[in-house]
C-alpha positions in Angstrom: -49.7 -7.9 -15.0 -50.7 -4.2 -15.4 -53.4 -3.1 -12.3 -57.1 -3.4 -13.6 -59.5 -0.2 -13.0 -61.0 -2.3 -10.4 -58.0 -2.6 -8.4 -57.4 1.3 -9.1 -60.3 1.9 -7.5 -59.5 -0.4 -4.3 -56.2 1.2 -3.5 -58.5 4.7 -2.8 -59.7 3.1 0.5 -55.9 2.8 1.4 -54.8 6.1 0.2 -57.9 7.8 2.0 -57.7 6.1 5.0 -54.2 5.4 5.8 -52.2 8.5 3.9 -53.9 11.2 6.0 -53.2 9.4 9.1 -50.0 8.9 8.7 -48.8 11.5 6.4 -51.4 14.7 6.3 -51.8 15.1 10.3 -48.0 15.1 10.2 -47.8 17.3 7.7 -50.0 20.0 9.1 -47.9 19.9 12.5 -44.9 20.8 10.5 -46.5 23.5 8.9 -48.0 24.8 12.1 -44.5 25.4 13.3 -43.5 27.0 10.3 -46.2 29.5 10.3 -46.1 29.9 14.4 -42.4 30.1 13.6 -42.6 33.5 11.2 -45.2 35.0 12.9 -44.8 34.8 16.3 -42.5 38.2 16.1 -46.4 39.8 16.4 -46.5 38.3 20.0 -42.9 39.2 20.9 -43.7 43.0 19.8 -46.3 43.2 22.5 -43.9 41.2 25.1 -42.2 44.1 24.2 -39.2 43.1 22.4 -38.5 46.6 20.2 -37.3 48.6 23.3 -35.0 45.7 24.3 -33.3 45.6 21.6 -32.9 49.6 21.3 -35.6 50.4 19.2 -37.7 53.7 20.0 -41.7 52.6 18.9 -41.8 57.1 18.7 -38.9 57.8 16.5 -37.4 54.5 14.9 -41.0 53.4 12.8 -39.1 52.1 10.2 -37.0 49.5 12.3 -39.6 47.1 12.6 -41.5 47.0 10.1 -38.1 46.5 8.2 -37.9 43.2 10.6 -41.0 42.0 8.8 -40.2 43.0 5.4 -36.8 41.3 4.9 -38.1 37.8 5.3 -41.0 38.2 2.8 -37.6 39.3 0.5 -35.6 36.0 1.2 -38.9 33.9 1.7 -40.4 34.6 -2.0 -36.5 34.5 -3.8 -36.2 31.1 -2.7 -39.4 29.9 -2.7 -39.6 29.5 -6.9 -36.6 27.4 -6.5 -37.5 25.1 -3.4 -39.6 22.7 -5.7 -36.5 21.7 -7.5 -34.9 20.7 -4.7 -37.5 18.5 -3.3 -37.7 16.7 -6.4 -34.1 16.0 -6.1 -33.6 15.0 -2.8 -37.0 14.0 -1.7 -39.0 14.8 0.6 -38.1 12.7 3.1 -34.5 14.3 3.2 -35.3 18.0 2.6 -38.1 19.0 4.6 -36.5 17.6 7.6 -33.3 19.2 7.0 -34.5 23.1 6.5 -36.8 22.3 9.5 -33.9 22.1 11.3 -32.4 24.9 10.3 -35.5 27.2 10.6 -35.4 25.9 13.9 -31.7 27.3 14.4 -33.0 30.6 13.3 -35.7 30.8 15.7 -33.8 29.7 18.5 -30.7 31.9 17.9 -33.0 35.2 17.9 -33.8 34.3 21.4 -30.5 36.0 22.3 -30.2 38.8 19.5 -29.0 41.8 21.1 -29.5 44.7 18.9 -32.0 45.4 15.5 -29.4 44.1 13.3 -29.0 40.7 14.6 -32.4 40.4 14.8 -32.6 41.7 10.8 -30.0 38.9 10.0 -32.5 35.9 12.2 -34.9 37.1 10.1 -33.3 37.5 7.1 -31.9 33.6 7.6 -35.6 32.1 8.7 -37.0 33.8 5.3 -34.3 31.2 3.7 -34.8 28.6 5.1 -38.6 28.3 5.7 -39.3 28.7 2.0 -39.3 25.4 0.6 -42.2 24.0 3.1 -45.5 25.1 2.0 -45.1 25.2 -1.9 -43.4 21.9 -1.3 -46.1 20.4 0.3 -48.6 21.2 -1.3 -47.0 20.1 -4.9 -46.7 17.1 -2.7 -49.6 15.9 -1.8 -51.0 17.3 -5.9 -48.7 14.0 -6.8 -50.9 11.8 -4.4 -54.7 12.7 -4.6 -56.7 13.2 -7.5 -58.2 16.4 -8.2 -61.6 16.0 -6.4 -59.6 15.0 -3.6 -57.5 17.5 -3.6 -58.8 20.4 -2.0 -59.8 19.4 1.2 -56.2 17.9 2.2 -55.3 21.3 1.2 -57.1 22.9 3.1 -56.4 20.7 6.5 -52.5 21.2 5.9 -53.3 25.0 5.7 -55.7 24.7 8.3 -52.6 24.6 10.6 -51.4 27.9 9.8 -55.2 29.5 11.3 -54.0 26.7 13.8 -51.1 28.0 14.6 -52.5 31.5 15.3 -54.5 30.2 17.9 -51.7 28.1 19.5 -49.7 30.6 19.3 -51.9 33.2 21.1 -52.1 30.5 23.9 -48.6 29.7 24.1 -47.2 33.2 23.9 -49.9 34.0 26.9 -48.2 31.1 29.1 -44.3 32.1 27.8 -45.2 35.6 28.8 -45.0 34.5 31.9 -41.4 33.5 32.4 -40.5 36.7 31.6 -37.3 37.4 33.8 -36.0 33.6 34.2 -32.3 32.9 33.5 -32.2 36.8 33.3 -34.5 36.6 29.8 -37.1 38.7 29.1 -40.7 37.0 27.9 -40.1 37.6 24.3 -36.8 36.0 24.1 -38.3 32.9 25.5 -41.2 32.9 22.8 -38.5 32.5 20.3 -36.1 30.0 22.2 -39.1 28.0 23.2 -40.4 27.9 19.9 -37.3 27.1 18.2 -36.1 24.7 20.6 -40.0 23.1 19.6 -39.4 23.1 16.3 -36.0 20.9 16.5 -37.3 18.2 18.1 -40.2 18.3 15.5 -38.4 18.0 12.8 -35.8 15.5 14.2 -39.2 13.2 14.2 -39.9 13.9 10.7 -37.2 11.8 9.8 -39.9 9.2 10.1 -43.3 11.2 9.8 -42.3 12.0 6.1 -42.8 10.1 3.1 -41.7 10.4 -0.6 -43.9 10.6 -4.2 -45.9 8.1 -4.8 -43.5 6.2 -7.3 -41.2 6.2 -4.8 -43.2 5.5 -1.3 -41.3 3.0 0.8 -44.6 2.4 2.9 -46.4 1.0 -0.2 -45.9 -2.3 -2.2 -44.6 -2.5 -5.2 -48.0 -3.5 -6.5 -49.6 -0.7 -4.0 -47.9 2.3 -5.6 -48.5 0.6 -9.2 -52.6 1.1 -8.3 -51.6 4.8 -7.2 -50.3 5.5 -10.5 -52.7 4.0 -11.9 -55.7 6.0 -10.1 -54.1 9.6 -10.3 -53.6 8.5 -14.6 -57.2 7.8 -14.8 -58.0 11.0 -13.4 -55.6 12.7 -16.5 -52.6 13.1 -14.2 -50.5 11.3 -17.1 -47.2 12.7 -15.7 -48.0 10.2 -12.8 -45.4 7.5 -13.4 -42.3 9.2 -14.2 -41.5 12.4 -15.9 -38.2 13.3 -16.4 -37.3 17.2 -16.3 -37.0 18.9 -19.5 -36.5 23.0 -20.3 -39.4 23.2 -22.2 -41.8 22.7 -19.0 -40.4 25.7 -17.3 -40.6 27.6 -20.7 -44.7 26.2 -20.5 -45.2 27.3 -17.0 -43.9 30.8 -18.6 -46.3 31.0 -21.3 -49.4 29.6 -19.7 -51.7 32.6 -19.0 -53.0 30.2 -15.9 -49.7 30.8 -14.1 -50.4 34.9 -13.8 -54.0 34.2 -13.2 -53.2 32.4 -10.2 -50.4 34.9 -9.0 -52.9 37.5 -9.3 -55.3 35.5 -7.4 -53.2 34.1 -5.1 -51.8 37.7 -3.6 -54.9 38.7 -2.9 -55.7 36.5 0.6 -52.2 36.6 1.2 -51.0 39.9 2.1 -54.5 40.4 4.3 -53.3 37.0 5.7 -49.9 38.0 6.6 -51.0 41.5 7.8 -53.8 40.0 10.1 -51.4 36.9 11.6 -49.1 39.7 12.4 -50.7 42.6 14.1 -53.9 41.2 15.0 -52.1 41.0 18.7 -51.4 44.9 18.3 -55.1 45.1 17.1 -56.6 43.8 20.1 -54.1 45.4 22.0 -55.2 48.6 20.8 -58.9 47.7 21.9 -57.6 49.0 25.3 -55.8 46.0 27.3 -52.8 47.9 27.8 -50.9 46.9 31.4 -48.9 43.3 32.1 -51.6 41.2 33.1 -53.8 42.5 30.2 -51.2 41.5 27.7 -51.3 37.9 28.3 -55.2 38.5 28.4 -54.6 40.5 24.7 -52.8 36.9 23.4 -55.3 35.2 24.6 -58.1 36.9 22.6 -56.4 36.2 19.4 -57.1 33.0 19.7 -60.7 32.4 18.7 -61.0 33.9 15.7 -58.3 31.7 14.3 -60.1 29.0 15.6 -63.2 29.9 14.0 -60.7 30.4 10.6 -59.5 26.8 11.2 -62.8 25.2 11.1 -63.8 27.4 8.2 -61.0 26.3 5.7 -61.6 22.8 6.1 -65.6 23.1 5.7 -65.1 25.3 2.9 -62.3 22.4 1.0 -64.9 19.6 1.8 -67.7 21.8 -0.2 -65.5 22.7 -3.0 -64.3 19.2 -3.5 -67.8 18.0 -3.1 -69.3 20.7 -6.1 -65.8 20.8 -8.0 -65.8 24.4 -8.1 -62.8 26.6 -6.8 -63.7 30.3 -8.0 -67.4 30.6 -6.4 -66.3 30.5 -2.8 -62.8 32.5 -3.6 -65.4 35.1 -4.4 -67.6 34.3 -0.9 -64.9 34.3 0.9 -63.3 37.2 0.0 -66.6 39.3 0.5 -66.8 37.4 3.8 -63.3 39.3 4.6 -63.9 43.0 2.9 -67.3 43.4 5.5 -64.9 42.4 8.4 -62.2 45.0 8.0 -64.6 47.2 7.2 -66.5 46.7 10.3 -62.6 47.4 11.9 -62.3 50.8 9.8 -65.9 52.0 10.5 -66.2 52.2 14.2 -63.4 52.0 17.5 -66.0 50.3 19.9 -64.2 47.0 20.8 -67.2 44.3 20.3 -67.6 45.7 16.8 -64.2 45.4 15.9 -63.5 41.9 17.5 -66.5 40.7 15.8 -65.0 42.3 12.9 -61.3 40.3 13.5 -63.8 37.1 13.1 -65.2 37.9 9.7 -61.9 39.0 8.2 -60.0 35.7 9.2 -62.8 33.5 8.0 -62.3 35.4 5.2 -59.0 35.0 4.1 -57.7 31.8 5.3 -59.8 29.4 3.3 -59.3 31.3 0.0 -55.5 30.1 0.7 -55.9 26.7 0.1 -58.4 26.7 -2.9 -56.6 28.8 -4.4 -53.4 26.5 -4.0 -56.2 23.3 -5.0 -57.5 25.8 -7.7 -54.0 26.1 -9.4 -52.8 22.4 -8.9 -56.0 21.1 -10.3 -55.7 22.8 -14.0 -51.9 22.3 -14.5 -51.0 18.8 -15.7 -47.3 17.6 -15.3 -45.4 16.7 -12.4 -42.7 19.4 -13.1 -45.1 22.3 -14.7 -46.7 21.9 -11.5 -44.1 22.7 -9.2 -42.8 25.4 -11.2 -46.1 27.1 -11.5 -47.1 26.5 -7.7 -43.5 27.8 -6.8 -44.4 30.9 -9.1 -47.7 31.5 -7.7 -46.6 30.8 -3.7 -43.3 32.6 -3.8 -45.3 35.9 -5.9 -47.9 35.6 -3.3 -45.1 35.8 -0.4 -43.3 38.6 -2.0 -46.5 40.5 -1.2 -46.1 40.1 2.5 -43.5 43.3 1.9 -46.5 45.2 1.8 -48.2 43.5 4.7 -45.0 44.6 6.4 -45.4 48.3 6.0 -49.0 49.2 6.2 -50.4 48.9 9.8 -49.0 52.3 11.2 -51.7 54.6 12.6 -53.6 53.1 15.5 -56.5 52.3 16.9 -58.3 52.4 13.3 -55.1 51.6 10.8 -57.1 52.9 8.1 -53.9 52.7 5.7 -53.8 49.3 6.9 -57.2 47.5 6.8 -57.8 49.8 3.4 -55.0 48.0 1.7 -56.1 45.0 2.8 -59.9 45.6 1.2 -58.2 46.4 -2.3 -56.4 43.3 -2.0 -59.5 41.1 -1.5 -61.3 42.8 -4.5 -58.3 41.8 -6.7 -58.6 38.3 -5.1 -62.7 38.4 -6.0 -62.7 40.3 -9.3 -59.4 40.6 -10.6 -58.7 36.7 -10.2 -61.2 35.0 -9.2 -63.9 36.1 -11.6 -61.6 36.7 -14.5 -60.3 32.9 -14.6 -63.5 31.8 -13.8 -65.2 33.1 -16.7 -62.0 32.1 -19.2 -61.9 28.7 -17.8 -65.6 28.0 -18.3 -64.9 29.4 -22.1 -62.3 27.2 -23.3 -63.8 24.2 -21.1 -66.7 24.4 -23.4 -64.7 24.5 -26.4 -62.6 21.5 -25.5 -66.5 19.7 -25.2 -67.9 21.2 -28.4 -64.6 19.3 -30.4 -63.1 22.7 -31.5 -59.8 21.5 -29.6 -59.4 18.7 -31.0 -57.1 19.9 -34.1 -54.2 19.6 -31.4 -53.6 15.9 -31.2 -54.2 15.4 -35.2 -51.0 13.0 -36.5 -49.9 12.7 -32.6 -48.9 9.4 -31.0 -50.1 8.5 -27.6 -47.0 9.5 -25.9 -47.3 13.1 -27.5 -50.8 13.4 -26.6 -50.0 12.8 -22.9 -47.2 15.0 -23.3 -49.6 18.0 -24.2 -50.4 17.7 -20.1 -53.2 20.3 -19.6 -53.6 21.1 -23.4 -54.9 17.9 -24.1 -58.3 18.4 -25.9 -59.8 15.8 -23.3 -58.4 17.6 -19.9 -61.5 19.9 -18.3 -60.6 22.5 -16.1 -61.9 23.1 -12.5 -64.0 26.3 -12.3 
């Protein structure tokens, strides 16, 4: 017998209750190692890693920035693709697996050498990290409903301000080995890390579970009421969708898909400049000698904390008032005032007050964006192909996060690019696909959309997915 809307309804106490226990928490951890993973080269730079490996800070500039630039490369070419594979070989297989091979790569450049074995760790990690975040977060789009949505997103990328913080305090307390077994503190960071990372994702064998239509930790009757739930909410692709061309070819013509890439890059490249060089940042507030270094980590750990708590307030709110596009634009003026505060001044309680504002800035407009997207593209496959579009876009921007931060103390160049970015983020996407989504929601409401399903059958009406007359948009 087919689940009844009141027994849709009862399965959201076990979905809300049980899933983020034992699947969300999980999922964040993995993602805090995958962020702490790629980023963590910021701390090793100040554990001085370049003159180890023969590079002259003076004369070779380009060296490592390069470091930085060639994982954004691999990182966004495989990222579009990732969400295919997950599909295929679930999620309880393939996150797992490339977890253990980012794992590999981050324990191996513990004993790199020279620049171009640590170009080819990097170069490897890119690869191999790339299927996690857009593959988790088209994920868990297949398990909540859209008002649900935002704030789970926002927790799992919670763990990347997280991670930041962690990371500060970790790299502060590796520092200190430096010169055991004969390895310098930076080595360690990575081979510590790595070695982290491994066990991790041996565990999420068992920590990770698969789509809902294919959960082995519901009842047969338990993942029927799932469907059921996420159809009532217009997420007709629910049950089973089988892949066809002709949803790549509608991710490609949906104007929504460049809306959110434009969007999306806007956060991200501040994000991946800031998680990178805010140790060289602080560093350059003055704290200079060895015992000052672990004290520079150290400070880099609150305003990610601060970020942390931010995101998940702000997902709560925007779930709460369904709107996505209002605080993209608050946050992002949030971050503009704080890297202004860093261009406009060199005293150090300015600019570390300054840090604050630019991380609370940017990290929450990362996961509404990512709930923004999800929430107005209906179909199981359209979605992953336009979240792998928009994510793996986004990353290809950290190139330029890579190659801006080059003139100390004030990194004008730097913090510059970063404000133009967060004005694209607030007027050139946010605004934009506010305003057009608001348009056509009100035409869907007035009746003048609903020409489309004239002469259709049921199953061709829930094939239109999002350009189904009845299927409002989030603003």
């Amino acid at each position: 017998m087919a689940p009844t809307g009141t027994q849709a309804d009862a399965v959201k106490g076990l979905l809300l209750a049980r899933l983020p226990v034992a699947d969300l928490g999980q999922l964040s951890l993995l993602y805090l190692m995958c962020f702490l993973d790629r980023t963590n080269i910021g701390n090793a730079k100040v554990a001085h890693l370049e003159r180890s490996i023969g590079i002259d800070p003076a004369t070779d500039t380009e060296k490592f920035p390069a470091t930085l630039t060639i994982f954004f490369v691999s990182y966004a070419l495989f990222e579009a693709l990732c969400n295919f594979l997950l599909k295929k070989f679930r999620p309880s297989i393939f996150i797992p697996v490339i977890m253990i091979l980012w794992g590999s790569c981050m324990l191996g450049m513990g004993f790199v050498k020279n620049w171009s074995g640590l170009m080819a760790g990097r170069w490897f990690l890119g690869v191999c990290e790339a299927g996690l975040f857009p593959g988790i977060n088209y994920y868990l789009s297949c398990w909540y409903r859209r008002d649900e949505f935002g704030v789970r997103a926002a927790i799992f990328f919670s763990a990347a301000a997280i991670s930041g913080s962690f990371g500060g305090l970790l790299a502060a307390a590796i520092q200190k080995m430096d010169g055991l077994a004969g390895l310098q503190g930076w080595a360690w960071i990575f081979i510590i890390e790595g070695m982290l990372t491994i066990i991790i994702a041996l565990a999420s064998f068992w920590m990770v579970h698969d789509f809902p239509d294919e959960a082995k930790f519901l009842s047969e009757d338990d993942r029927a009421r799932v469907i059921l739930r996420l159809k009532r909410d217009g997420q007709h692709s629910a049950e089973h969708e089988d892949f066809k061309w002709d949803y790549l070819w509608a991710a490609f013509k949906d104007w929504k898909t460049y809306a959110g890439m434009l969007i999306y890059m806007g956060p991200l490249m501040p994000l991946y400049a800031f998680s990178t060089f805010l140790p060289s940042i602080i560093q350059n507030m003055s704290f200079t000698d060895k015992e000052q270094i672990v004290k520079n980590q150290l400070l880099s750990v609150p305003p990610y904390a601060l970020a942390a708590l931010l995101t998940v307030v702000v997902g709560f709110w925007s779930d709460k008032c369904q709107r996505r596009g209002v605080f993209n634009m608050g946050c992002a003026a949030i971050g503009i005032t704080g890297f202004i505060m860093l261009m406009a001044t060199t005293k150090p309680g300015v600019q570390y007050a300054g840090t604050f504002l630019g991380a609370c800035g940017i990290y929450p407009s990362i996961s509404l964006t990512i709930a923004w997207v999800a929430n107005n593209v209906e179909g199981v496959y359209k979605r992953g192909i336009v979240l792998g579009f928009v994510i793996g876009w986004g990353n290809l921007n950290g190139v330029v996060s890579s190659n801006i931060y080059r003139n100390p103390p004030r990194y004008f160049a730097g913090h510059g690019t970063v404000v133009a970015y967060l004005f694209v983020c607030m007027f050139g996407g946010s605004a934009l696909m506010w305003v057009l989504l608001g348009r056509e929601n009100r035409k869907r409401r007035n009746g003048e959309r609903d020409h489309w399903i004239e002469g259709k059958t049921d199953a061709e009406i829930n094939a239109l997915g999002d350009k189904r007359p009845d299927f409002i948009y989030t603003l």
